[in-house]
VMD Tcl script that draws the C-alpha trace (Angstrom):
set ca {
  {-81.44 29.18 -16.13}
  {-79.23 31.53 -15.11}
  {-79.18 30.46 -11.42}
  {-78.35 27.00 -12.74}
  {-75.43 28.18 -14.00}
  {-74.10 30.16 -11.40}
  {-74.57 28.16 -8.85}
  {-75.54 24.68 -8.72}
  {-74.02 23.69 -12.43}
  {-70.97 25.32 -11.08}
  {-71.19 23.17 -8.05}
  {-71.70 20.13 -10.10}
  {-68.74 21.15 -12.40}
  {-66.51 21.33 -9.57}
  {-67.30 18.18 -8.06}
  {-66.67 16.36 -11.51}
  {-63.18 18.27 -12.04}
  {-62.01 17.04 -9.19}
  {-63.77 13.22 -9.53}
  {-62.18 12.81 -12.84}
  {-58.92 13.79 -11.41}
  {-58.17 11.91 -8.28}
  {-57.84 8.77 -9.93}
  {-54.86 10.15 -12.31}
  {-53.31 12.24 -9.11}
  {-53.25 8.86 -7.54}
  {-51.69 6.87 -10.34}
  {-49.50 9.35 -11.57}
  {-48.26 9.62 -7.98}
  {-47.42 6.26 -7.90}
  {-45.83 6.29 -11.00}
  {-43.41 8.98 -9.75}
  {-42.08 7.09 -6.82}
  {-41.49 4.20 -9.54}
  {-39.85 6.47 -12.38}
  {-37.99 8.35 -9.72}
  {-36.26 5.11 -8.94}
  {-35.60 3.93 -12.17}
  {-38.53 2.06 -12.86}
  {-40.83 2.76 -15.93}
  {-43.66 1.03 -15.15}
  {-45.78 0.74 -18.88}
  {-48.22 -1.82 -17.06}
  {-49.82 1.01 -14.74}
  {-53.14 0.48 -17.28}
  {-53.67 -2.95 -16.63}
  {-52.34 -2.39 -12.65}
  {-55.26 0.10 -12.61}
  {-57.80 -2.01 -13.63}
  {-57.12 -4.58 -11.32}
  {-57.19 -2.25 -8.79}
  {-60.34 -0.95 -10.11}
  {-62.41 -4.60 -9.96}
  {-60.79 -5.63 -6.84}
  {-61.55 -2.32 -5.24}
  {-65.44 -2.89 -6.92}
  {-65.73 -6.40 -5.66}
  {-64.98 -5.76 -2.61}
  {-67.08 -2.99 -1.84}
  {-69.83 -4.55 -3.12}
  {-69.61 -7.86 -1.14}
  {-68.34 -6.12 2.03}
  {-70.37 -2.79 1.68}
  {-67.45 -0.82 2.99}
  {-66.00 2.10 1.01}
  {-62.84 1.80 3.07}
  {-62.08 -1.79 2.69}
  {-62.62 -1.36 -1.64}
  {-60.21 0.92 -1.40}
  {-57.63 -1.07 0.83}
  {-58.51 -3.84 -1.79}
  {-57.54 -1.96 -5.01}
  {-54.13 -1.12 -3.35}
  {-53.56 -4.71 -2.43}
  {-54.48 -5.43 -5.86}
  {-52.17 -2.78 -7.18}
  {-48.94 -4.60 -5.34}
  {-50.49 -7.69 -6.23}
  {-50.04 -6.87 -10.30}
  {-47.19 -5.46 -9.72}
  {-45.48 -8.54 -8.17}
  {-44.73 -8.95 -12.34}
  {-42.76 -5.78 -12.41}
  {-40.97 -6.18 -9.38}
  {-39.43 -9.89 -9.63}
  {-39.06 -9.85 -13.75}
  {-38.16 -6.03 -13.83}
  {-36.43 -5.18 -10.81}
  {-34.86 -8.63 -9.31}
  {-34.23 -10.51 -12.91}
  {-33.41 -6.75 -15.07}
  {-35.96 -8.23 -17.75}
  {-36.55 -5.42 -20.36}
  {-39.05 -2.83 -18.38}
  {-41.22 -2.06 -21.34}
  {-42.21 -5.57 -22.62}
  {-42.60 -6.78 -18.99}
  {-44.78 -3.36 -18.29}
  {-46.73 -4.38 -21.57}
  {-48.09 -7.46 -20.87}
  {-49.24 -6.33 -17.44}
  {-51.72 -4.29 -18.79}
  {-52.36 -6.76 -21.46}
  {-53.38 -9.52 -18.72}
  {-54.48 -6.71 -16.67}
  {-57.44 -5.65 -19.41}
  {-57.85 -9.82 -20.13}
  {-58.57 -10.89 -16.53}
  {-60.85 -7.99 -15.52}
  {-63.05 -8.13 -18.80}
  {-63.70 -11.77 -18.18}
  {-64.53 -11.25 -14.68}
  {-66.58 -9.00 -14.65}
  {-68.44 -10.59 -17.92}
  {-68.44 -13.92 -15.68}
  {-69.62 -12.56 -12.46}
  {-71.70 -9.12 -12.65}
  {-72.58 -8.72 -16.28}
  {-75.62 -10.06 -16.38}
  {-76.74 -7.66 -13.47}
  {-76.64 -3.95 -13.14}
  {-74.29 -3.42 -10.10}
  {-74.25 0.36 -8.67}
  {-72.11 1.12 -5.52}
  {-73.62 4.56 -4.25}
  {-72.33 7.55 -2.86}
  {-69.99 7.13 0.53}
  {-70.92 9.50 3.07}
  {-69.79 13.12 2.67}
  {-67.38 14.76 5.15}
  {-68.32 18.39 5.83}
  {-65.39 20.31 6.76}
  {-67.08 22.81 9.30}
  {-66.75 26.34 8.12}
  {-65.39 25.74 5.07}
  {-68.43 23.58 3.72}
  {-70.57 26.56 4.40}
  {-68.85 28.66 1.52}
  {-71.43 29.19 -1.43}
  {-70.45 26.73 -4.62}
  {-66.83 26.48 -3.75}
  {-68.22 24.98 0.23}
  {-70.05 21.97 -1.14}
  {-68.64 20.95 -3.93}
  {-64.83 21.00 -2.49}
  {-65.09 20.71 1.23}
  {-68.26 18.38 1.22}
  {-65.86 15.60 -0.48}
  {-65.94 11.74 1.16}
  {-63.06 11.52 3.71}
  {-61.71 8.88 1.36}
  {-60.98 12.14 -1.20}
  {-58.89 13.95 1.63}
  {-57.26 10.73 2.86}
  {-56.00 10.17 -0.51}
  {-54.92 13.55 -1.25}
  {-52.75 13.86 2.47}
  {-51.39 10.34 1.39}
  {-49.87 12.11 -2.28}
  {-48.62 15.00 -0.17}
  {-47.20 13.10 2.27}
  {-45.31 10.76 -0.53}
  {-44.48 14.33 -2.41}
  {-42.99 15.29 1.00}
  {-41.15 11.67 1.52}
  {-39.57 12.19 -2.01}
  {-37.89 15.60 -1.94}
  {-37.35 16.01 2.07}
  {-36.03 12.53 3.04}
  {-33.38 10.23 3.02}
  {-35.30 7.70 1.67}
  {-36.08 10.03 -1.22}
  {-32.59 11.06 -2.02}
  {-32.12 7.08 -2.14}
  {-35.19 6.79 -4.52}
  {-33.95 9.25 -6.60}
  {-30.51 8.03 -6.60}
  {-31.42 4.58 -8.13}
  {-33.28 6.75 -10.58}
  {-30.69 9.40 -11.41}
  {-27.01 7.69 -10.61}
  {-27.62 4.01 -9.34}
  {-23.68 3.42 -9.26}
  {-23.61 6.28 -7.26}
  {-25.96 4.47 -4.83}
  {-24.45 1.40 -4.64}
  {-21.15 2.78 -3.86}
  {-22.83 4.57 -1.05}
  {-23.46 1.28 0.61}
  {-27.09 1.50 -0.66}
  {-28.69 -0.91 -1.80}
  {-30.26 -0.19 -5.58}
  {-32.59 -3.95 -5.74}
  {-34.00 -2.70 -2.37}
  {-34.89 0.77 -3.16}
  {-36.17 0.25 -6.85}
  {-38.13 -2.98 -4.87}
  {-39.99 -0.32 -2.31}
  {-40.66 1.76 -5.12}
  {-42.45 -0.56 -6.87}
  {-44.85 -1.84 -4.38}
  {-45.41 1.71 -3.13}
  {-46.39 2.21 -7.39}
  {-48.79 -0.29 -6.66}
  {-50.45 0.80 -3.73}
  {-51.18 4.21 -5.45}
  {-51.96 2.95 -8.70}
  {-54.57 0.56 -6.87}
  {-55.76 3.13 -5.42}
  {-56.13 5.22 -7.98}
  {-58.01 2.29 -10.29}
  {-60.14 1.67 -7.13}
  {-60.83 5.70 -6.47}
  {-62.18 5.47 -10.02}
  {-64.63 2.50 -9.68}
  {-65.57 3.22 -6.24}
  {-66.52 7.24 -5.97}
  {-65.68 8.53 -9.95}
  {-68.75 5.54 -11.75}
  {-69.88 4.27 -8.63}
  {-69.26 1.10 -10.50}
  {-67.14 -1.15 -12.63}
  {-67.45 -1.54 -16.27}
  {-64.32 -3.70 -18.86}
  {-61.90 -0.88 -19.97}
  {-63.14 1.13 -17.44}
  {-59.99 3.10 -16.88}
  {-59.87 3.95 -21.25}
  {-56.64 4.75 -21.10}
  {-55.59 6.77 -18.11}
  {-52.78 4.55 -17.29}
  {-51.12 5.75 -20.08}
  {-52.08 9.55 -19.24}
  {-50.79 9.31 -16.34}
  {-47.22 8.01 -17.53}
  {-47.12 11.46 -19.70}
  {-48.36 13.49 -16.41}
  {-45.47 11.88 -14.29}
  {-42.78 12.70 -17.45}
  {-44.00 16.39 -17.14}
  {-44.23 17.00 -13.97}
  {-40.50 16.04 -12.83}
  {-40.61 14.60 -9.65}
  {-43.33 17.21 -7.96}
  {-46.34 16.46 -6.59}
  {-47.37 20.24 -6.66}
  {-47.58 19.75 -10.99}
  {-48.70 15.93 -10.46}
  {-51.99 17.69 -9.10}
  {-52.14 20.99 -11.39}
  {-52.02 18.59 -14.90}
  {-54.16 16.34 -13.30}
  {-56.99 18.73 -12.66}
  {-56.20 20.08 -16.48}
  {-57.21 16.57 -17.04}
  {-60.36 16.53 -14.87}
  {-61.24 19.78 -16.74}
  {-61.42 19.10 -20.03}
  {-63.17 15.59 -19.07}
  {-65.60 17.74 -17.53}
  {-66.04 20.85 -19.99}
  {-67.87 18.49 -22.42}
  {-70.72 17.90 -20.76}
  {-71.06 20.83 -19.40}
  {-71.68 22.97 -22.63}
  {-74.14 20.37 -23.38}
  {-75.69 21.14 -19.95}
  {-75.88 25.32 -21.06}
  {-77.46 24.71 -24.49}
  {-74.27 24.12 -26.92}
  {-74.59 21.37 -29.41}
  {-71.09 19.16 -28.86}
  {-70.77 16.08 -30.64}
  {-70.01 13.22 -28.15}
  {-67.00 12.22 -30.18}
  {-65.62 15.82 -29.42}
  {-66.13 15.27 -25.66}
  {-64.34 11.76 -25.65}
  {-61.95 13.17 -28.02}
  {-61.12 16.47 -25.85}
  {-59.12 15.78 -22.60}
  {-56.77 13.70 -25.01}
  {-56.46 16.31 -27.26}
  {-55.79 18.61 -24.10}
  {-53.22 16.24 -22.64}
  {-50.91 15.87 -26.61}
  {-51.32 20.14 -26.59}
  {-49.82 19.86 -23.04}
  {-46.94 17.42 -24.01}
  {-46.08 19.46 -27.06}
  {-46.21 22.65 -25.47}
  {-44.12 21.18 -22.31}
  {-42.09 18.84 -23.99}
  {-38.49 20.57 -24.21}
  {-38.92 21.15 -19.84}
  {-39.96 17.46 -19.49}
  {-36.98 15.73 -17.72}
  {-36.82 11.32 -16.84}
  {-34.05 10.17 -14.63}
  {-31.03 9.31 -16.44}
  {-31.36 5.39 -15.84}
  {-34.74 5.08 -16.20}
  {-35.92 1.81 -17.95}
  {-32.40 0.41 -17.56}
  {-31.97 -3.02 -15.21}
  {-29.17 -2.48 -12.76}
  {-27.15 -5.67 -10.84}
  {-24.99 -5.16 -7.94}
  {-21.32 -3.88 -8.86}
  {-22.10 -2.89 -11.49}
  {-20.34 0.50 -13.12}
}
mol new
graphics top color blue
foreach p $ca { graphics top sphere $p radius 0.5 }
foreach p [lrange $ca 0 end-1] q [lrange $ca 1 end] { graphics top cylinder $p $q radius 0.2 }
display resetview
């Protein structure tokens, strides 16, 4: 028993930490790039779980890890083609518009999955593992962080690399312009439609991703609801982190923790009740707001439509 728990449970704990929290780095990612820019995008649930079927789908008729994942992010822009022509080229209020995505978001995916796979139990597998030489070879830390699916370290360079975009780029200081002064912006000779429209789709990619990281290597799977709320998690992770990737990833894996601490005491011999472990990493994330709420900073226009000229 105790061998268990030193090394392969913590193994096994590892690997679930960080499968529970991709899927939320990815989102909540994407969700900075929109917020940055202006753009509260309340519809990241329902973008999710399109991302999440169309990522399934298409692994399972193709058989390629890769393309599910290209699908989800396609199907991220795709629901997001709501938010960025009401929202950001009509200035249609961002919260009912963001509302009724995820609304027809959890509609369409729960009736096609109940249409087309319900009837059959549909498991995905495992992608192939990518064994970073050296590195994998570490007791418990080695396989359960550096044994990961390339797709895990593809997706994490891709939220660096946006993290990097944001704070060391021009094209960052114009997201954050149309985020923080969009007047400011436009008087520039920027243009505010343009940004807030890249900053959309690029929400989309990496909230597809992120609903298609979850169905394709978190459950292996897709099940109706599937993402049980971490759209909205993700909106409170992107609020508290302020614009950095660096605390994007540290709340995230608080996340992936308590998702993960649940089962694990069951695993060592504690009696939890299973509404305690579903309860928990929401209970973690409200502690988290509270504790962090006073630091927790939005852009000054966020959720506001802007039109050209204007002061």
């Amino acid at each position: 028993m105790s061998d268990l728990v030193s090394a392969t449970f913590v193994t096994v704990f590892i690997v679930t930490v960080l499968a529970q929290a991709m899927p939320l780095i990815l989102a909540s990612a994407g969700e900075t790039v929109g917020e940055q820019a202006g753009v509260l995008n309340l519809g990241i649930e329902g973008v999710m779980l399109i991302g999440a079927y169309s990522g399934f789908v298409a692994t399972l008729v193709t058989g390629s890890f890769w393309l599910g994942m290209l699908a989800g992010a396609v199907g991220g822009v795709v629901a997001n083609l709501a938010m960025l022509i009401l929202n950001v080229w009509l200035g249609l209020n961002q919260i009912v518009i963001g509302l009724a995505v995820t609304l027809v978001g959890e509609g369409l995916t729960s009736v096609l999955y109940l249409q087309n796979y319900a009837k059959t139990t549909t498991g995905l597998g495992k992608p192939p593992a990518f064994a970073i030489p050296g590195l994998s070879e570490i007791p418990v830390i080695g396989p359960a962080v550096f044994q990961q699916s390339a797709i895990f370290w593809i997706m994490l360079l891709l939220v660096i690399a946006v993290g990097f975009l944001l704070t060391r780029t021009n094209w960052g200081l114009s997201t954050r312009a149309a985020g923080q002064k969009p007047s400011s912006l436009d008087a520039a000779g920027g243009s505010v439609m343009k940004t807030r429209s890249q900053a959309v789709i690029l929400n989309g990619v990496f909230v597809g991703l992120g609903g298609a990281y979850l169905a394709i290597l978190t459950t292996s799977t897709f099940t109706p609801m599937i993402t049980n709320g971490l759209g909205f998690i993700a909106i409170v992770i992107t609020m508290l982190s302020r614009g950095r990737m660096s605390l994007v990833i540290l709340t995230s894996m608080i996340y992936g923790l308590a998702v993960a601490i649940g089962p694990a005491l069951q695993v060592i011999g504690f009696n939890v009740p299973a509404d305690f472990i579903k309860m928990l990493p929401f209970v973690v994330v409200m502690i988290t707001l509270i504790v962090f709420a006073r630091s927790s900073v939005v852009p000054p226009a966020l959720g506001a439509a802007y039109m050209r000229g204007a002061r």
